[in-house]
BASE-280000 format. One record per residue: residue in three letters; x, y, z of N, C-alpha, C in turn. Coordinates in steps of 0.02 Angstrom, whole numbers, plus 50000, padded with zeros to 5 digits. Atoms other than C-alpha are relative to their C-alpha. Layout:
ALAXYZXYZXYZ;...
***
This chain:
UNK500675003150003534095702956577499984994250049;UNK500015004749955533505690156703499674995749988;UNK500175007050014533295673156690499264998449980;UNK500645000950024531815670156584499444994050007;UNK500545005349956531295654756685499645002550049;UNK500414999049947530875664956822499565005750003;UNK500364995150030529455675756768499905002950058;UNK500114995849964529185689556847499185002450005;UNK501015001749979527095691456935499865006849975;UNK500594994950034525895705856874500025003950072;UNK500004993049926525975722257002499135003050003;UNK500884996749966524165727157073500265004150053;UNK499874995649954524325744557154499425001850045;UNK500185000249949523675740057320499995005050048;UNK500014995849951524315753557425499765008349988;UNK500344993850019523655768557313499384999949989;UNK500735002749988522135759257310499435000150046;UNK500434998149930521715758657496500015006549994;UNK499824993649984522595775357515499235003749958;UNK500514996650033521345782657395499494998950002;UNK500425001249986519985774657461499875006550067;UNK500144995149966520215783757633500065006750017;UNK500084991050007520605802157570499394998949975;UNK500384997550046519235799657467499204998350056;UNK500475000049921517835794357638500325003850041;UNK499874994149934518825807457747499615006749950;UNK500234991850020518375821757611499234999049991;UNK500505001450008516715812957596499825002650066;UNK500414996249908516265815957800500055006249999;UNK500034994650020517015831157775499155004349983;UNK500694995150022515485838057668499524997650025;UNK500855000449974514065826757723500024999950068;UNK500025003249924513835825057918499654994350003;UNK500405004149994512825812657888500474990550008;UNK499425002749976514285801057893500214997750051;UNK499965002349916514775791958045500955001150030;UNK499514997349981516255801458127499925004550071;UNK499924994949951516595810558275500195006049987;UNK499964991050008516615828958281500825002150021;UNK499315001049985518415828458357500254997149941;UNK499685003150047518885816858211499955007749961;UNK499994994850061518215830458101500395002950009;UNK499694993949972518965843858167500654997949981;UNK499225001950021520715834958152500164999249939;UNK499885001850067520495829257980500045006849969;UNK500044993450038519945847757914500465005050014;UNK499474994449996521435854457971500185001549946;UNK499654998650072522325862357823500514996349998;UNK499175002250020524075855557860499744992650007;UNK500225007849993523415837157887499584997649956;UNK499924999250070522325839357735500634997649958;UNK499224996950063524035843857633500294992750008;UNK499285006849992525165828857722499364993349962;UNK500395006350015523565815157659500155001349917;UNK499874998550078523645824357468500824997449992;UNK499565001249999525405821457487500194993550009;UNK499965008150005525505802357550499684998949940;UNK500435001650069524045800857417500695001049947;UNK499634999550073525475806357273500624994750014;UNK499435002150005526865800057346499934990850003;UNK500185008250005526065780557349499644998149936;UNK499994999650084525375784457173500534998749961;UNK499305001050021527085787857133500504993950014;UNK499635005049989527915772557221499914993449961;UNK500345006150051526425761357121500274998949937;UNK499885000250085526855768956962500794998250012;UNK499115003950012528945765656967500024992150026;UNK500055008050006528545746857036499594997349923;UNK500164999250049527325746256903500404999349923;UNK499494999750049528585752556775500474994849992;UNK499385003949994529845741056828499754993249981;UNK500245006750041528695725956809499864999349938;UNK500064995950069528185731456651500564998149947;UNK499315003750046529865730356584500244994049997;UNK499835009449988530225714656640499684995649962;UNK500515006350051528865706556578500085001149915;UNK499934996450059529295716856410500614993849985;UNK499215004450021531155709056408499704991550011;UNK499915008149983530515691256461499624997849933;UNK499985001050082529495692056309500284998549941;UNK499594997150082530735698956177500464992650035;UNK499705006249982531855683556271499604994549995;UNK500305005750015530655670856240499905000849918;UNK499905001450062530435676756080500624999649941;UNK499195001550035532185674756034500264993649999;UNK500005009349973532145656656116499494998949933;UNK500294999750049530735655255987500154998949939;UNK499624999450057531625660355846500764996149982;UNK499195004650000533475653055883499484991750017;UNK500115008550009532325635755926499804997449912;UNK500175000350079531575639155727500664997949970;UNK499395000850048533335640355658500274993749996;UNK499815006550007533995626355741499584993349988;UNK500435002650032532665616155693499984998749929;UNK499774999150081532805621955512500874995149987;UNK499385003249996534685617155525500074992450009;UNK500175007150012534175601855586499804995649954;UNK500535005250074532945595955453500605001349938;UNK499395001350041534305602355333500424993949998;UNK499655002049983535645591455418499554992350021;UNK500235007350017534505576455433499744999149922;UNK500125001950061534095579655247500734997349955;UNK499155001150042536075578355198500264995350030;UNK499935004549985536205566155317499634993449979;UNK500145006750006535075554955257500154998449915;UNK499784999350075535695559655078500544995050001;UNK499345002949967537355554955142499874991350008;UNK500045008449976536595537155215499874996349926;UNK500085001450083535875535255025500614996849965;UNK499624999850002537355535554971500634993949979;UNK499745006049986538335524555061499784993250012;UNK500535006350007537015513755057500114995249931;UNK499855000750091537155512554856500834997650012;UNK499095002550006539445510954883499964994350048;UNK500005004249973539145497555004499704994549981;UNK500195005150044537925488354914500314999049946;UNK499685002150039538975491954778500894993750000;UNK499515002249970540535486554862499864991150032;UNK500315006549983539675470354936499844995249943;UNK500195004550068539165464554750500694999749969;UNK499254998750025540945469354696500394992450034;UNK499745005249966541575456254852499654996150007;UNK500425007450002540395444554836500204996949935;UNK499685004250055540965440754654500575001350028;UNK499405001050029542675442054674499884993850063;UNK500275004749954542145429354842499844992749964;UNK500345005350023541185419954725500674995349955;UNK499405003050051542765418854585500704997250045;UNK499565001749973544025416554733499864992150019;UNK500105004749961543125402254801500004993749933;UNK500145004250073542715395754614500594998049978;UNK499395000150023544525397554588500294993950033;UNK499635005849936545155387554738499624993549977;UNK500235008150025543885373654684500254996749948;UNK499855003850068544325372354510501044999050021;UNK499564998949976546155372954593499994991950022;UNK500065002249957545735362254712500124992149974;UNK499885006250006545185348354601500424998249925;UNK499385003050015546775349554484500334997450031;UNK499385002949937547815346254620499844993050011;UNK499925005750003546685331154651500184992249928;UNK499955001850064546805326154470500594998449976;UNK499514998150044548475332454416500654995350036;UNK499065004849955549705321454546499954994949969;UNK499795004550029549615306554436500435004649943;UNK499614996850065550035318054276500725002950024;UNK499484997249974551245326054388500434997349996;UNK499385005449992552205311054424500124996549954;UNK499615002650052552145305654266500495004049951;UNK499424994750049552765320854184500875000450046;UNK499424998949931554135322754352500564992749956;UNK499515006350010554675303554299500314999249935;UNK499875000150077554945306454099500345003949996;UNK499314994449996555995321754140500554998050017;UNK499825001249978556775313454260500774992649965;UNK499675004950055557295297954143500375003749941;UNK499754996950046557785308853999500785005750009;UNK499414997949960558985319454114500444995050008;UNK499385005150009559755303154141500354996849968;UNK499565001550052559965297854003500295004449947;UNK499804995250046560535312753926500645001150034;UNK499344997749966561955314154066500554991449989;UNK499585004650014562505296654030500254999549907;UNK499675000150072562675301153830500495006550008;UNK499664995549955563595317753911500674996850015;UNK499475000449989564845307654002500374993849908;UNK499825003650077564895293553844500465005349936;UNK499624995750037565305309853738500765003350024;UNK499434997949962566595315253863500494995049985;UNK499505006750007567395298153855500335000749941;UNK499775001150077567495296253674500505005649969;UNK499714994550043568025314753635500874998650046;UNK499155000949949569645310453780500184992749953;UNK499495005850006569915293753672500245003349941;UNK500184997950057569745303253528500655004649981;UNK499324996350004571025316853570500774998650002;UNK499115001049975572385306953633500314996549925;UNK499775003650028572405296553462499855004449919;UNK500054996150064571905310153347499965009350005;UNK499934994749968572365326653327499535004849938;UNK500394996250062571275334053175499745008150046;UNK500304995449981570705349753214499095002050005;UNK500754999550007568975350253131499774995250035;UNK500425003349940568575335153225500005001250067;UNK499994998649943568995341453377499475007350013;UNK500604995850007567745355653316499544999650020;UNK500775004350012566365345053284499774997550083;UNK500125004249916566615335353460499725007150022;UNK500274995449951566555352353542499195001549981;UNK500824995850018564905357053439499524993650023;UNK500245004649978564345340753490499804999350069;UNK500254998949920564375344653689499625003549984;UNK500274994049981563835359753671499274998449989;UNK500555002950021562205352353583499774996850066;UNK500185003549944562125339353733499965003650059;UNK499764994649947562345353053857499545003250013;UNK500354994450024561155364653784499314996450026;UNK500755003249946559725349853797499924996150071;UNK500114999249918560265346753970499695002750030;UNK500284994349972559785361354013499345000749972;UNK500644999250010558125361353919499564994850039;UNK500295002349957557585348454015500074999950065;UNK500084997249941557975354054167499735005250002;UNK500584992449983557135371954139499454995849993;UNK500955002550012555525359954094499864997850060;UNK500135001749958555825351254256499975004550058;UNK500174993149961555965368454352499185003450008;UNK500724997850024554495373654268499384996850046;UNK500485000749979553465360854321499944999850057;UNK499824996749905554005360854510499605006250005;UNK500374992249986553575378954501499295000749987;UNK500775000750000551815375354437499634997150067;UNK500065003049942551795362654568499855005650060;UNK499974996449929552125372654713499565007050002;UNK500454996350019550975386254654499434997950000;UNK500705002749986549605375954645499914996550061;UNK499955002049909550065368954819499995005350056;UNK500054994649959550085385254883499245003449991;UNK500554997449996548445392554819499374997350021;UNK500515001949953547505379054869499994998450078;UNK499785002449909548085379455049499245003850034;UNK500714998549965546485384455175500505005550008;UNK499514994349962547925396255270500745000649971;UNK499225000750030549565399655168500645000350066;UNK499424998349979550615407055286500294992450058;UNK499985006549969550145391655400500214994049957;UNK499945004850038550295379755267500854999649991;UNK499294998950032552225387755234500214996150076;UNK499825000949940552485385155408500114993250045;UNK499895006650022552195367655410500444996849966;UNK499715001050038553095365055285500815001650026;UNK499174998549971554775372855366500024995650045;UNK499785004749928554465361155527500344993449950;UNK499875005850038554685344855385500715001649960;UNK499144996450017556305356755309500394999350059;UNK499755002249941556895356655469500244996050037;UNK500015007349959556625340055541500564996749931;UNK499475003850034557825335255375500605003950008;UNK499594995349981558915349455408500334998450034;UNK499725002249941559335341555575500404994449971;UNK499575004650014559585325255501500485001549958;UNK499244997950032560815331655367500735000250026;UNK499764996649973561685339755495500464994250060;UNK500015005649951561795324455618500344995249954;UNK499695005450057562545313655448499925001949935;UNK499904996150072563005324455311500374993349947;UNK499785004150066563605308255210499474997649972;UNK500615005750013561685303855200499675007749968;UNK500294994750030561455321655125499635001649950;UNK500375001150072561255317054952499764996849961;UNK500225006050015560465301754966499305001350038;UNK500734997549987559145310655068499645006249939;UNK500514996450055558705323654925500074998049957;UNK500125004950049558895310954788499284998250037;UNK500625004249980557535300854866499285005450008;UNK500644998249996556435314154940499985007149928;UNK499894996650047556835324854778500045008550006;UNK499814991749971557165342654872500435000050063;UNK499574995349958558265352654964499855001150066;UNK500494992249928557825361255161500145005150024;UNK499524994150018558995372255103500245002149931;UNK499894998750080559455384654964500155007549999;UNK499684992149984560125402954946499575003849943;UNK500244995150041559175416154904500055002349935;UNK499864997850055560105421854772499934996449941;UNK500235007650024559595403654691499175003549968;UNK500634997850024557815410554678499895006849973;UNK499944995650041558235426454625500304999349908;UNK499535003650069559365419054465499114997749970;UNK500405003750005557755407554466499385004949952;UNK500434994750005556465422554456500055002849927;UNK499774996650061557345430954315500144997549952;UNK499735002250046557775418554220499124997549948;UNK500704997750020555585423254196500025006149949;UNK500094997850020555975436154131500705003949941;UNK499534999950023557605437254043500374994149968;UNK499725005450014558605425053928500915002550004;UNK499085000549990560505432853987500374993649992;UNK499495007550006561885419453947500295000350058;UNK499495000749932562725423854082499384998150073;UNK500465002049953561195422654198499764992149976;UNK500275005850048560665406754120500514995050005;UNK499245004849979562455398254131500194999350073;UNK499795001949917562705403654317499474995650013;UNK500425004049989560955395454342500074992750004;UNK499865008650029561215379354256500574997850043;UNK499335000749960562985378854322499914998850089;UNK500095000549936562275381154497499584992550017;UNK500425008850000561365363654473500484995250016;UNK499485005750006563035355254463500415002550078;UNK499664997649932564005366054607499655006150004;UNK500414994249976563215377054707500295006150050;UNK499454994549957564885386854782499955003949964;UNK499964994850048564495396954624499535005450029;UNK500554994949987563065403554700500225005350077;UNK499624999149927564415410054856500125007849957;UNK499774995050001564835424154742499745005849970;UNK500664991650021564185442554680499844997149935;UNK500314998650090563105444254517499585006649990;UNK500384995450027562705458254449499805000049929;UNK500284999950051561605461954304499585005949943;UNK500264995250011560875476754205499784999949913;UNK500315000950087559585475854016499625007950047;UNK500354995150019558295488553969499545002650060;UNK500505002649954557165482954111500155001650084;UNK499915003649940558185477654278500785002350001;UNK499414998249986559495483654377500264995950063;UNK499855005349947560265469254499500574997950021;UNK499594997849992561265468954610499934992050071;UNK500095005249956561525451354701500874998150054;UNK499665000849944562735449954869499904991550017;UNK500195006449999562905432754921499724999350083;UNK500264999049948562185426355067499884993650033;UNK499955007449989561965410255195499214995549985;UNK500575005350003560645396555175499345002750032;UNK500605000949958558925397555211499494995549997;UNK500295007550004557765384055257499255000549970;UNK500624999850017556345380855151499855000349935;UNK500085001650070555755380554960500215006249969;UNK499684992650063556595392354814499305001349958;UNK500494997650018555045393354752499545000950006;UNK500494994249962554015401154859500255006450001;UNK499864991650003555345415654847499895000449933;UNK499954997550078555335414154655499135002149998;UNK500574996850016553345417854660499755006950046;UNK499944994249991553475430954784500485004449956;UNK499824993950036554855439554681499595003149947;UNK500375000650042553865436554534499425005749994;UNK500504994349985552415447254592500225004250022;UNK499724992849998553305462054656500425001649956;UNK499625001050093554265460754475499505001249970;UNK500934998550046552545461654400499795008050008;UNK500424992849949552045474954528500495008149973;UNK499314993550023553595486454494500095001849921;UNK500174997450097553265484854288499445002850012;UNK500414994349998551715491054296499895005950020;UNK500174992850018551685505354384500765003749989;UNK499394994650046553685511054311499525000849929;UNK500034998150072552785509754155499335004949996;UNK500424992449985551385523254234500135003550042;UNK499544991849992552655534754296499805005149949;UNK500224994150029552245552554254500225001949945;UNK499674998350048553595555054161500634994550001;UNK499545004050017554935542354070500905003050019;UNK499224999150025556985543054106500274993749948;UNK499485004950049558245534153994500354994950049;UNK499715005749925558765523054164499664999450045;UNK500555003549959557335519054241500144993649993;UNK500135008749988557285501654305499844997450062;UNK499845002949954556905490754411500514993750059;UNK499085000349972558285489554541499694991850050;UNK500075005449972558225471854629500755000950052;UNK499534999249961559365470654782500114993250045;UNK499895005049962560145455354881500555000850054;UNK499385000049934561225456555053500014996350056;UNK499885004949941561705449855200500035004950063;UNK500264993149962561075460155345500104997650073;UNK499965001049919561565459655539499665005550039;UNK500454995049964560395468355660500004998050066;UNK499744999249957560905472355825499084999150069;UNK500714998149968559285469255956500344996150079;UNK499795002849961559125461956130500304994750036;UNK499425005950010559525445256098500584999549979;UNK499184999750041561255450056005499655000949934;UNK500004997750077561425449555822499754995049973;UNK500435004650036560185442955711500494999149924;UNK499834997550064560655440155529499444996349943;UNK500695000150062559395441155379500255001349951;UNK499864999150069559465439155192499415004049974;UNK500364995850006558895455855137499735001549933;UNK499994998950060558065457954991499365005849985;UNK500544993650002557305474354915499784998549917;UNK500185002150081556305476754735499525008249997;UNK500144992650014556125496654677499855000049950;UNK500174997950074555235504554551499965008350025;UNK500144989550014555095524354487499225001649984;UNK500794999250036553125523254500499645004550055;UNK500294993049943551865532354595499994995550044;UNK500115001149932551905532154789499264995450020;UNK500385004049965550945522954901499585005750062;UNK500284993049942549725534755009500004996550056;UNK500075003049935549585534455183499484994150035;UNK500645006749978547835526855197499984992949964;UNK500015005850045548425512855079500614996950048;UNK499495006449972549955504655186499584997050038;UNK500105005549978548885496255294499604995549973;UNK500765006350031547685488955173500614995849927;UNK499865002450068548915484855029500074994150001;UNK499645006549999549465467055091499214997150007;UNK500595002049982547535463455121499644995749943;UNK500375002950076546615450455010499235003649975;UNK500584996550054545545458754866500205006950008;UNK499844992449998546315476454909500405000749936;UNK499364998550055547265483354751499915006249992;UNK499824992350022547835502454697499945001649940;UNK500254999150069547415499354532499555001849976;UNK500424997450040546355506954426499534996349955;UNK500055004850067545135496054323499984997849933;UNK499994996050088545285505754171500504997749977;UNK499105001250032547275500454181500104994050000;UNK499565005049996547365483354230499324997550044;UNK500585007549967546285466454307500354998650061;UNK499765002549926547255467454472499364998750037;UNK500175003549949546375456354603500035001050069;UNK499704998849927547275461454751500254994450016;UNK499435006049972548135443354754500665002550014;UNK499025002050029549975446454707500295001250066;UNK499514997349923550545458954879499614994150047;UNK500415005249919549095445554993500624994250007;UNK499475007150018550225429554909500655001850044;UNK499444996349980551915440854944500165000250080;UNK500004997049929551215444455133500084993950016;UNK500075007549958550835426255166500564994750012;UNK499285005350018552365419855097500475002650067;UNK499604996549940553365430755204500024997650074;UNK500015001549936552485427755369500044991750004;UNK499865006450012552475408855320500784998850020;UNK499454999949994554425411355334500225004350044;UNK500024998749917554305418955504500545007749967;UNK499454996449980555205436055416499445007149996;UNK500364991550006554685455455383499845002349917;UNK499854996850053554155464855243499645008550011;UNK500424993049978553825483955227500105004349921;UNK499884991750040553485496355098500125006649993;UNK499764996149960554275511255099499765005949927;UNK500084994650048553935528754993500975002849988;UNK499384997250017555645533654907500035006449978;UNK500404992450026555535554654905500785000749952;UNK499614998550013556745563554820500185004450036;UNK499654994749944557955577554914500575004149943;UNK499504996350031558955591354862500774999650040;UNK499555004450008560655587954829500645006249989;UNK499594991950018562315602354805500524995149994;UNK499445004850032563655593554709500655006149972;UNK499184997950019565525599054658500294998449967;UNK499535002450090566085597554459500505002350016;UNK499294997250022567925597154444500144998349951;UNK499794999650074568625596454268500495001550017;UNK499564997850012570195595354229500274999449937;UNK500004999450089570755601654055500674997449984;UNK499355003750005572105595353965500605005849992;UNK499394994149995573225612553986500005001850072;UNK499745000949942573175606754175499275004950038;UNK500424995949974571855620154219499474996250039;UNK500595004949959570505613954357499305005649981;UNK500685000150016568635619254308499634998150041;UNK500505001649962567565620554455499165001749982;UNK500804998850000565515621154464499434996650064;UNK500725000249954564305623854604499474996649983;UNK500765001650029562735612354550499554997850055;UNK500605002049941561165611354647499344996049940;UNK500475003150017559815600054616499314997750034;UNK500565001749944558285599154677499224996949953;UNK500805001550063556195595754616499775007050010;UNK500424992850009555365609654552499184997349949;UNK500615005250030553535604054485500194993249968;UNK499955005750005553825588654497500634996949970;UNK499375005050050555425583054395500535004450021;UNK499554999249969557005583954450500555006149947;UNK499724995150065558035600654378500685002250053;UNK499314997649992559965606754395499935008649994;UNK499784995750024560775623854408500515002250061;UNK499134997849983562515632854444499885005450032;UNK499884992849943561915650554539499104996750016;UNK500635000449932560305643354639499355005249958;UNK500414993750015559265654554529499624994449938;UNK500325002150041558915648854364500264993449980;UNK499755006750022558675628254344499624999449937;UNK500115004450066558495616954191500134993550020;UNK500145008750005558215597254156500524998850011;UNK499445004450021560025595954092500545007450027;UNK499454995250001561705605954126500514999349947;UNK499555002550063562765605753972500515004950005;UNK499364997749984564615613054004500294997949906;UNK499575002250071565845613153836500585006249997;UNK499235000450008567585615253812500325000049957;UNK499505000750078568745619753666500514996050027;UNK499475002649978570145612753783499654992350012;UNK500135005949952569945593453814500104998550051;UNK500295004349918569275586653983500584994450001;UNK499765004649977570385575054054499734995350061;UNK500105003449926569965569854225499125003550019;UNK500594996849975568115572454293500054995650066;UNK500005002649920567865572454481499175002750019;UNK500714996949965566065573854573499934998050068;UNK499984998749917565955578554766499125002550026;UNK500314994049961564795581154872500104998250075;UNK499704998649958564995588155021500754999550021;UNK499164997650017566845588455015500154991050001;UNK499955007649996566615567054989500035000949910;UNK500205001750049566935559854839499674996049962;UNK500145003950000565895550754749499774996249938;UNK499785003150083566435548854556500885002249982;UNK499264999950026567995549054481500394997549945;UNK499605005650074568805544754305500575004949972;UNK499224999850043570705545954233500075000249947;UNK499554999850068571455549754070499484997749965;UNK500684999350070569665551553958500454998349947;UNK499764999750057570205545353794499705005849954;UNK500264991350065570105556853626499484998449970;UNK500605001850066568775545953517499704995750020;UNK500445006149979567495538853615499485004150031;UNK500434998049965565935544353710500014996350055;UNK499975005449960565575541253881499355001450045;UNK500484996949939564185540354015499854995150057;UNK500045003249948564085536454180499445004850061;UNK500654997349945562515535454339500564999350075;UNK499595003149917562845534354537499505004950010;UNK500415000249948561995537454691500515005950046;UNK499554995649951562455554154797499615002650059;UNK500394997849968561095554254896499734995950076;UNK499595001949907561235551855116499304994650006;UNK500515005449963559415539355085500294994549981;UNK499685004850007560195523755115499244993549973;UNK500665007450021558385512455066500255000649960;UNK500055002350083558805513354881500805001949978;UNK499575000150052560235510654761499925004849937;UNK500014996550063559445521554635500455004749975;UNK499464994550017560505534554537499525005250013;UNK500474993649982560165552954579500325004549950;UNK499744994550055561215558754429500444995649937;UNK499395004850007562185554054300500235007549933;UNK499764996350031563445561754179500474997549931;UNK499974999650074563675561153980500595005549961;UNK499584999050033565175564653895500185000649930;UNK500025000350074565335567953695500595004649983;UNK499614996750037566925570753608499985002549927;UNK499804995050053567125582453461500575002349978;UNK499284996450023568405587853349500345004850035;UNK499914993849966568365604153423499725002350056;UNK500244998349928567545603953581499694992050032;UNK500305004449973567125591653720499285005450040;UNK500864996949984565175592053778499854995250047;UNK500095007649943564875585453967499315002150009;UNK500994997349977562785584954017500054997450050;UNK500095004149952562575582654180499075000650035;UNK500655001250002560805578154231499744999150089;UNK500215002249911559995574854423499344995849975;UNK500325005350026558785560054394499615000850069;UNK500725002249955557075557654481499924993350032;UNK499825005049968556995545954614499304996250047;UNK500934999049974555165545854679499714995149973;UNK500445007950014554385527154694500064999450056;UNK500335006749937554025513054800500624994750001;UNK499505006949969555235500654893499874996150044;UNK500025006549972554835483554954500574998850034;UNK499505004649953556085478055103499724993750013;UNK500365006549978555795458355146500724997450011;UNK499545003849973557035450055251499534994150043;UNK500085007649994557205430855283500494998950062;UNK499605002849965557965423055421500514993550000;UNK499555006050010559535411255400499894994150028;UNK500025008949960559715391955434500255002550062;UNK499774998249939560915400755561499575002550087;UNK500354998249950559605410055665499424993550016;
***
């Protein structure tokens, strides 16, 4: 078909027109003479054969009219049926259009309504952030007399509680050398311990209120991270001097009543001692008040809750409690959603991690105090890492919980305030091919193939790759002696000479992702008269992990 811009013109048959004009005045002279012709003309025309050849042009220019004719004809036919297809395809898309501006403007509706909704949403929490910071604002100007009076009554009572301390010390050394009673030497002891005990209560009160302090010095800052940042140049600038006349060390944080230095693992102890009353956490603490080489060495820790795992690590410059309210909130963050995990284990926790980290870059080797904080909760989606650290963003639900979106903003600010990194990371799970050895007590070795992998969702075992289960339960008329677990021809459990009348169970980690500490299995032991019963289990590992590294006094 041809281009339906360029219409094709209307055919007028011109040349069968004349033509048939002058056969039709030659046959006219012909009959009349009356006609104006020469007699010679006649004569030529009435030949027969010259006749014949004029009937003949006559058809054959009829015939040439009619096939141009025809041909225009069609044309103009097709340019039609092509315009009326332009016609019709311009209707549709038209239709399509008005559709597509009707769902479009449905669409604008819409988001018209979630934006206005969204705008009234951030305008109060705008309104309560700003309301917050005021009423904030003017504790802070209020509260520094109360401050310093509460700061100075602690302060006095500590002292004089350490001078009835050493008084008791004295007396119980005059006491011993000139008397040897036993029960009184009872009593004395129950007598420190008393003085000891409210040592320490007034120093957690004086912790306490510091930590209020510096919390309310932080939220009313215009710019936190700036505000931290500041704050390290004035750590610093004493840092130097320390450093320049370390005999004026402790006569400079007497006076200005802080540190511009303090070890991580200080604010971790610190953190927890929020949410835990351990003796042993609670004693290193206190204890770390008096010497602080204590705080040089590992602690580990493990309740219902928390699994921790503290490395020691060097100085870093700047307040312990700004890390104790960042831990604080990703401690918060990591209970809530372990406790809306899909499904519960019997060792779920949250794993807390402390190290000492060297990282190789172009300047040489950096070193950072690394600290991570895992939970077994749901992931973090893709379109949520860049908004989670954002103020007023939260993943929460409001059905579950009154999150704000403060806790990760606080967390972010603190961080960059302390010039370090933090990243969240998705912890998947991976399939895993492990190597039971058993050895019985008639010497025999007891091997087993176990694979572990996820199958809808939760983590399941089995011995031929075919059919898994939750749990693997092995049992033995002969007693187990030795259990070994490999994988890949590594080992990476191992226990000696099982006793006869005890139960036992033990977790660990066999799995090549080095972000997390979590266990990926663990294995349960139960003796019986007549049979030992081992369960071995592959544990779900699928959460969220916070990395945040600090930079040392060193760097």
């Amino acid at each position: 078909m041809e281009n339906i811009n360029k219409s094709p013109r209307s055919y007028f048959p011109w040349p069968s027109m004349l033509l048939g004009i002058v056969v039709v005045y030659l046959f006219a002279s012909h009959l009349l003479s009356a006609l104006p012709f020469s007699h010679s003309i006649r004569e030529v025309i009435s030949h027969p054969t010259h006749l014949t050849g004029l009937l003949i042009a006559l058809v054959l220019t009829f015939t040439f009219d009619l096939l141009i004719f025809s041909r225009r004809q069609k044309q103009i036919i097709e340019l039609i049926q092509g315009l009326n297809q332009k016609i019709s395809l311009t209707r549709e898309q038209k239709k399509k259009q008005q559709l597509r501006a009707n769902e479009v403007s449905d669409h604008s509706d819409k988001l018209k309504s979630f934006i206005s909704d969204k705008l009234i949403e951030y305008m109060d929490f705008d309104e309560k952030f700003i309301h917050f910071k005021g009423i904030a604002s003017e504790v802070r100007h209020n509260g520094v007399i109360s401050y310093d009076k509460i700061n100075s009554a602690i302060n006095k009572a500590i002292e004089q509680q350490n001078y009835l301390a050493i008084y008791e010390q004295n007396r119980n050394a005059a006491n011993s050398s000139s008397d040897s009673n036993v029960n009184d030497n009872t009593d004395r002891s129950s007598e420190t311990s008393i003085t000891r005990n409210i040592l320490y209560d007034y120093q957690s009160a004086k912790d306490a209120i510091a930590y209020l302090w510096d919390l309310l010095d932080l939220s009313t800052a215009e710019n936190m991270s700036l505000y931290i940042g500041k704050k390290l140049v004035d750590y610093e600038e004493m840092y130097y001097q320390t450093q320049l006349n370390p005999t004026q060390h402790d006569d400079l944080s007497q006076s200005l009543g802080i540190n511009p230095t303090f070890y991580p693992l200080q604010s971790v102890l610190m953190t927890m001692r929020l949410f835990s009353n351990d003796e042993a956490m609670v004693n290193l603490l206190a204890d770390s008040k008096i010497n602080e080489q204590l705080l040089c060495n590992c602690f580990q820790f493990e309740d219902e809750q928390f699994s921790i795992f503290l490395n020691p690590t060097a100085y870093i410059l700047g307040n312990p409690n700004h890390l104790v309210l960042l831990l604080e909130n990703l401690i918060r963050n990591a209970q809530f959603f372990l406790s809306k995990s899909r499904y519960k284990q019997k060792k779920d926790r949250v794993i807390i991690n402390l190290e000492h980290r060297v990282v190789s870059n172009e300047n040489g080797a950096e070193s950072f105090a690394h600290l991570s904080v895992y939970n077994r909760g749901k992931q973090i989606e893709d379109a949520d890492f860049e908004n989670i650290f954002k103020l007023g963003y939260t993943t929460r639900r409001k059905s579950h919980s009154n999150g704000r979106g403060l806790g990760l903003y606080f967390v972010n600010e603190i961080v960059k305030g302390y010039q370090g990194s933090i990243k969240a990371i998705n912890i998947e799970n991976e399939s895993i091919e492990y190597k039971l050895i058993l050895t019985l007590a008639s010497k025999e070795q007891v091997e087993f193939d176990i694979y572990s992998k996820e199958i809808d969702g939760r983590i399941q075992v089995s011995t031929n790759d075919d059919t898994y289960v939750k749990d693997l339960k092995i049992e033995k008329d002969i007693p187990i002696e030795t259990i070994q677990l490999k994988v890949s021809e590594t080992e990476v459990f191992s226990v000696n000479d099982v006793e006869k009348d005890s139960g036992y169970f033990w977790q660990g980690s066999s799995s090549q992702n080095t972000h997390t500490t979590a266990p990926t299995w663990t294995i349960s032991l139960s003796i019986f008269k007549k049979k030992h019963q081992l369960i071995f289990q592959g544990l779900d590992r699928a959460g969220v992990q916070f990395d945040i590294s600090f930079p040392l006094v060193s760097e």
